[in-house]
C-alpha positions as MATLAB code, in Angstrom:
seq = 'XXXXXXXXXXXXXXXXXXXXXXXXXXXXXXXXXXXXXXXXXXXXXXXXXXXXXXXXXXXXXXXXXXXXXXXXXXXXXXXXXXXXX';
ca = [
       0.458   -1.908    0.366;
       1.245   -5.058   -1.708;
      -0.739   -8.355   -0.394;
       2.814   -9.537   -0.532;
       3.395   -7.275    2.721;
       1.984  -10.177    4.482;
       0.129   -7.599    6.681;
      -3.432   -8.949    5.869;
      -4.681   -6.876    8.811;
      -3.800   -3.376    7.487;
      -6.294   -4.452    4.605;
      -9.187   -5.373    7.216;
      -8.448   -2.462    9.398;
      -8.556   -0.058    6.633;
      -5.275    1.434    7.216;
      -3.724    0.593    3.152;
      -4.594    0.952   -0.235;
      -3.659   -2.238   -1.997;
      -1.374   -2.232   -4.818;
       0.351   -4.323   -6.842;
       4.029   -4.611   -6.991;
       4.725   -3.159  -10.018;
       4.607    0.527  -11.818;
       1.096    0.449  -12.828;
      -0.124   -0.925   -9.614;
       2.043    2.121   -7.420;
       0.985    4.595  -10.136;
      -2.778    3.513   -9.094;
      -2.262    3.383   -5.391;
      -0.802    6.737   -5.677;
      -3.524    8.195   -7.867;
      -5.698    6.838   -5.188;
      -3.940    8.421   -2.379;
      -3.912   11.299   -3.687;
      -7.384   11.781   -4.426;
      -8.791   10.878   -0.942;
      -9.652   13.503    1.060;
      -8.069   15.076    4.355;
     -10.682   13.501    6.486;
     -10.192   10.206    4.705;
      -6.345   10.508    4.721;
      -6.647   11.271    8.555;
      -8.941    8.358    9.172;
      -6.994    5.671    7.818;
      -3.559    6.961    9.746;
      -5.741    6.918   12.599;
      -7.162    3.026   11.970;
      -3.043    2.494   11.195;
      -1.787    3.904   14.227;
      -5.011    1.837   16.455;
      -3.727   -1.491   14.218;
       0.166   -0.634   15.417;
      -0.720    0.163   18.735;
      -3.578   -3.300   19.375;
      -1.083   -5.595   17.375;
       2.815   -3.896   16.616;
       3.979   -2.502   19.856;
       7.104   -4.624   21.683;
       4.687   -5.933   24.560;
       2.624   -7.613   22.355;
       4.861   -9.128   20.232;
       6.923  -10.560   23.492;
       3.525  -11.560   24.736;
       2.745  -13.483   21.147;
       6.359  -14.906   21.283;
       5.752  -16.502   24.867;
       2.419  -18.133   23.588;
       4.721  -19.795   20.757;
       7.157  -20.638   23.040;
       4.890  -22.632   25.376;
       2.747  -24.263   21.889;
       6.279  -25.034   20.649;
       7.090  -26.957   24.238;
       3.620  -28.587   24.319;
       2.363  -26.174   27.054;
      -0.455  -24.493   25.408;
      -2.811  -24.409   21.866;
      -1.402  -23.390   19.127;
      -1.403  -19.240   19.038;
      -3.349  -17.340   16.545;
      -0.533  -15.502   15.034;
       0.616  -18.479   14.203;
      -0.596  -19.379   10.619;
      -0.231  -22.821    8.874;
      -1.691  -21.982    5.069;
];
């Protein structure tokens, strides 16, 4: 995954490889890939599938969407998927 993904939490859950966005950098990731082991392969779809399911699924996001909502309409602090850099 590129850093360009915006997905900095893949990264810190261990669920990518980081790449860069051009042949080299998918040629690398690939060559990576492919020399982890099953175990290894398994555990980082596992810590993918955890990330998807603790931040990804449609009842979070709705739930993240209401806590912008109510920051947007001065009802609540400003929510922590909401990034300002």
């Amino acid at each position: 995954m590129t850093p360009e993904c915006h997905l900095p939490e893949g990264f810190a859950a261990g669920a990518a490889v980081r790449i860069t966005a051009d042949a080299a950098g998918v040629a690398g990731g690939g060559e990576e890939v492919a020399g982890m082991g099953e175990g290894e392969l398994r555990e980082m779809g596992m810590r993918g599938r955890k990330l998807v399911e603790e931040r990804f699924t449609w009842r979070q996001i709705a739930l993240e969407m209401v806590e912008v909502y109510d920051w947007v309409l001065g009802r609540g602090e400003r929510p922590r998927c909401v990034r300002l850099d």
